[in-house]
matplotlib code that plots the C-alpha trace (Angstrom):
import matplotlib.pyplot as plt

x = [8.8, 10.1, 8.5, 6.8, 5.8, 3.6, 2.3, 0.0, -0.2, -1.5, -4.0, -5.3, -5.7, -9.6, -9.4, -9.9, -13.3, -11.2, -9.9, -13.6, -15.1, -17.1, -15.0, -12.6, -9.2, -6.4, -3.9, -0.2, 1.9, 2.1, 0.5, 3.7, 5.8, 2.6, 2.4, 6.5, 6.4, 3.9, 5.4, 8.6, 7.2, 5.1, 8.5, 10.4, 8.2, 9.4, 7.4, 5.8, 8.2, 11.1, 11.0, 14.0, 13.9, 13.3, 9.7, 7.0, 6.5, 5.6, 1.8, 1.0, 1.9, -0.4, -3.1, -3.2, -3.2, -5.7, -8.4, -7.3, -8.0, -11.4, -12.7, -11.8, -9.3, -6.9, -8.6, -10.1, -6.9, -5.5, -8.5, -7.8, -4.3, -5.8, -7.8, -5.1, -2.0, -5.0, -6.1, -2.4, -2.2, -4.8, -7.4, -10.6, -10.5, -12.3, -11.0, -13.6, -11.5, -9.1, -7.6, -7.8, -5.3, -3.7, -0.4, 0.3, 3.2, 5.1, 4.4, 7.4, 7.0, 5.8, 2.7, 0.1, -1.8, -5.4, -4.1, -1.9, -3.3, -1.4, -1.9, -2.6, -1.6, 1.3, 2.7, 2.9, 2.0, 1.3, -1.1, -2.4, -2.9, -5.8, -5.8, -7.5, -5.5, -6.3, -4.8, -2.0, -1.1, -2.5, -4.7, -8.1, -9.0, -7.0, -7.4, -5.5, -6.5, -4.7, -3.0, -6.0, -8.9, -9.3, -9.6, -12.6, -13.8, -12.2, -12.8, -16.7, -15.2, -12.8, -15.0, -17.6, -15.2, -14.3, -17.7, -18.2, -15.2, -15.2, -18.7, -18.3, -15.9, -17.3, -14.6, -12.0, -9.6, -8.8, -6.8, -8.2, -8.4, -11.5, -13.9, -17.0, -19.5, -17.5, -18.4, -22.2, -21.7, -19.8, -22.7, -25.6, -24.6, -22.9, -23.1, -19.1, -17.9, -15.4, -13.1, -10.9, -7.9, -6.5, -3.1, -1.8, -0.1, 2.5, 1.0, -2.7, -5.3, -4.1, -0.3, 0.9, 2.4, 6.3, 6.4, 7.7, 8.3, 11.7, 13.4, 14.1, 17.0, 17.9, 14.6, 14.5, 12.8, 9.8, 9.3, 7.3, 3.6, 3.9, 1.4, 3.9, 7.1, 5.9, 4.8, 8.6, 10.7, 13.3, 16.9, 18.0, 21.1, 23.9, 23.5, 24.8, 27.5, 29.0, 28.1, 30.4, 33.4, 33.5, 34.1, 36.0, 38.1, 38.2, 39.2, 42.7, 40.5, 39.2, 42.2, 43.4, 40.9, 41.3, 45.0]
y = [-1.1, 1.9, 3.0, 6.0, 3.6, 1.5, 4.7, 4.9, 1.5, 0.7, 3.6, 2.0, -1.8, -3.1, -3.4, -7.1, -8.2, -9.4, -5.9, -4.5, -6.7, -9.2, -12.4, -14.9, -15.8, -13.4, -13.5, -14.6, -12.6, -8.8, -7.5, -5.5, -8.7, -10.6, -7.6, -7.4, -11.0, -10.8, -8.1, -9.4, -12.7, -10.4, -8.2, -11.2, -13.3, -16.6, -19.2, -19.1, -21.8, -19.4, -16.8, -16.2, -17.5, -14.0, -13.8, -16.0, -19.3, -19.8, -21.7, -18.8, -16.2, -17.8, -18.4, -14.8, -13.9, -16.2, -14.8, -11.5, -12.5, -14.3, -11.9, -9.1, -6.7, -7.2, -5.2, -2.8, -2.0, -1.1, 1.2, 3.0, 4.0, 4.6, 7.3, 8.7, 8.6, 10.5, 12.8, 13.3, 14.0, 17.3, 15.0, 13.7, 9.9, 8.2, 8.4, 9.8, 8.2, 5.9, 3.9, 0.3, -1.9, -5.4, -6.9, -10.7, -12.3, -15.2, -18.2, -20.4, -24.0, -24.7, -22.7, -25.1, -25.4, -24.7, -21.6, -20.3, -19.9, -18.3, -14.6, -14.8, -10.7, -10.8, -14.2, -14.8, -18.2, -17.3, -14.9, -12.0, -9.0, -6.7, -3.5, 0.0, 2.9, 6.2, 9.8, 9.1, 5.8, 3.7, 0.7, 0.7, -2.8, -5.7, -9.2, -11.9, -14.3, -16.3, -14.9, -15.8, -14.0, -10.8, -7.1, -6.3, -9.9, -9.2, -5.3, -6.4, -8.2, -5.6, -2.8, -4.7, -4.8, -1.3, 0.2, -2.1, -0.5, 2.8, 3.8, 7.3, 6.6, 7.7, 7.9, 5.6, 5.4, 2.2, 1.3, -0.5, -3.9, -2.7, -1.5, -3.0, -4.3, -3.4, 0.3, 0.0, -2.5, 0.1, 3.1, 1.1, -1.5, 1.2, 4.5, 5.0, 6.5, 4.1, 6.5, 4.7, 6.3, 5.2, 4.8, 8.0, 7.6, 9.8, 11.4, 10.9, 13.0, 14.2, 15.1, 17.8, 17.9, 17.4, 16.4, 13.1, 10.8, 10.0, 6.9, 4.1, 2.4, 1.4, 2.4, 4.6, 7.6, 7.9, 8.8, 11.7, 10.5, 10.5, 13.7, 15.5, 14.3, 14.8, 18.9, 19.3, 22.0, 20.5, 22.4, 23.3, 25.7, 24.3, 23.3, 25.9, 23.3, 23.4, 27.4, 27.4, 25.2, 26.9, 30.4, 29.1, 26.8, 28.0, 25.9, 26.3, 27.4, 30.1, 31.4, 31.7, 33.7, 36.4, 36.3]
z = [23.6, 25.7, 28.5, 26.7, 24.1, 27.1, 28.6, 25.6, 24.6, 28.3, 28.0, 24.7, 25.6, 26.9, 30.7, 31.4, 33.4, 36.9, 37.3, 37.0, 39.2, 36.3, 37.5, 35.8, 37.0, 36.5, 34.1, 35.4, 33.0, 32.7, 29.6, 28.4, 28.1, 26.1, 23.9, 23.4, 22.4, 20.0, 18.5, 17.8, 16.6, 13.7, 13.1, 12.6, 10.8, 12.8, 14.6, 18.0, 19.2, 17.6, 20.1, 22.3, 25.9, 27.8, 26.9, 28.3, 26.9, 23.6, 24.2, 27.1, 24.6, 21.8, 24.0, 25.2, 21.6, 20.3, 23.2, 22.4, 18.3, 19.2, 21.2, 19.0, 21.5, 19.3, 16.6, 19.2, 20.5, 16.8, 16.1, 19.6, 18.3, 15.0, 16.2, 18.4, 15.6, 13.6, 16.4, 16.9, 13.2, 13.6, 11.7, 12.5, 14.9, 11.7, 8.5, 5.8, 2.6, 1.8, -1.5, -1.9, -3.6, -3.9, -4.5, -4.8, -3.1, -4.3, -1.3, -0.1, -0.5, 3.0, 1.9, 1.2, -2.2, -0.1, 0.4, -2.6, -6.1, -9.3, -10.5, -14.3, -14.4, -12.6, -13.0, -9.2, -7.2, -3.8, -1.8, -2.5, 0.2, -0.2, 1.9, 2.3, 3.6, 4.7, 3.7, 6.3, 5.5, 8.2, 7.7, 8.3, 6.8, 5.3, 4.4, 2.9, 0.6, -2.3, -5.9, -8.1, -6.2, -8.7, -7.3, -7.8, -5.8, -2.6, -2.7, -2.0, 1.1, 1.8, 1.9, 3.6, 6.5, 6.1, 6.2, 9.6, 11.2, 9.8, 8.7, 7.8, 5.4, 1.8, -0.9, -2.1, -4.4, -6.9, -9.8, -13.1, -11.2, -9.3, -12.4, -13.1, -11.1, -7.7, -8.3, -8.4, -5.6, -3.4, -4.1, -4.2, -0.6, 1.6, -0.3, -0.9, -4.2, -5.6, -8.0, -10.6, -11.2, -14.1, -15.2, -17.7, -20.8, -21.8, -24.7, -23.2, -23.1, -19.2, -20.5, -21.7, -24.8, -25.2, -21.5, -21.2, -18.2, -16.9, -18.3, -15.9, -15.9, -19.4, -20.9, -23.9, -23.9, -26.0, -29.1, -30.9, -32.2, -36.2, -36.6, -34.5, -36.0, -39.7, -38.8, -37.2, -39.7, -41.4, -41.3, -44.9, -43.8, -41.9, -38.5, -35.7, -34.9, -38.0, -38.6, -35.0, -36.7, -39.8, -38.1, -35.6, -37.9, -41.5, -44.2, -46.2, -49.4, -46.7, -45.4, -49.0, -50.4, -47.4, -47.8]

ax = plt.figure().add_subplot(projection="3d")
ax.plot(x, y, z, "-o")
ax.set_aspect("equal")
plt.show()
């Protein structure tokens, strides 16, 4: 990260107890290189023994993680510069609303079966993610588990971790996966309003009339309902392209007749 980037990063991370005076032996490596390696390890999705030989070595840079992880800094410093990307923003440090959703992911075959399961919905063997977002886009909460947990089972979870991070959050938004019991559960456990937007059809009872969505790809565009196509006018006269042809163009028996 640049040097701008560690200003506020630096400003953000939990002072550790040797430098206050609470004891325990001080760390070796500098904080900026720990955090560096970790970050490229996540960006590149590769191994801790994978990293390249200018960072620490690989078991001093997991164990600084995995105290970091057990200890919970690691989610205190993402909240930090939550609150100051939101501050930064002109909004309020907490988020007051967010939308929920899931998408599964198909697993590789080093994934093991403990952990995968299939998606009967979307056809997927693998993992499914489960996050909440707020208005900006950041996360507040997520959590991972595998493709057959439903919506609406890990949105009790989910929001249960939300509401303990983020407690003045009162709204969200789902899709048609979290319906049901999930909604009662969200107003009756922590008092949030879960909304269910669903999904619009185009001649629903939300769309206007002879506005259609755009085709994708090769997808035809569709058609009128039957009420509406059997109440169109049929043309008796000639169309305005042949009215156009035959005053442009006139026939031999035409030009006769004038002549």
């Amino acid at each position: 990260m640049s040097d701008a980037e560690w200003a506020v990063v630096r400003d953000a991370m939990p002072v550790p107890g040797w430098l206050e005076g609470r004891g325990g032996q001080p760390e070796s490596y500098c904080h900026r290189q720990m955090v560096d390696a970790v970050r490229y390890l996540v960006t590149g999705g590769i191994t801790w023994r994978a990293r390249p030989a200018d960072f620490p070595a690989w078991d001093r840079v997991y164990a600084f993680f995995r105290r970091w992880r057990d200890k919970g800094l690691t989610a205190e410093l993402h909240d930090r510069l939550h609150d100051r990307v939101r501050e930064a923003a002109g909004r309020d440090p907490g988020p007051t609303a967010g939308v929920i959703d899931a998408q599964p992911v198909r697993g590789a075959a080093s994934v093991p079966a403990a952990t995968r399961g299939f998606d009967g919905g979307k056809k997927v063997n693998g993992r499914k993610r489960h996050i909440v977002v707020d208005i900006l886009g950041l996360l507040p909460a997520v959590m991972v588990t595998t493709a057959s947990v439903t919506d609406r089972d890990a949105g009790q979870t989910l929001l249960a971790r939300l509401r303990d991070r983020h407690w003045h959050v009162t709204r969200v938004w789902a899709d048609g996966g979290c319906t049901g019991r999930l909604i009662d559960f969200a107003r009756d456990a922590w008092r949030i309003a879960l909304t269910v937007i669903r999904r619009a059809l185009p001649y629903g009872p939300g769309c206007r009339q002879g506005v259609h969505p755009p085709g994708r790809g090769n997808e035809q565009e569709p058609k009128p309902p039957p009420d509406q196509a059997r109440h169109q006018p049929t043309r008796t006269g000639p169309t305005p392209s042949s009215r156009a042809r035959t005053s442009e163009y006139p026939s031999r028996g035409c030009a006769a007749a004038c002549a």
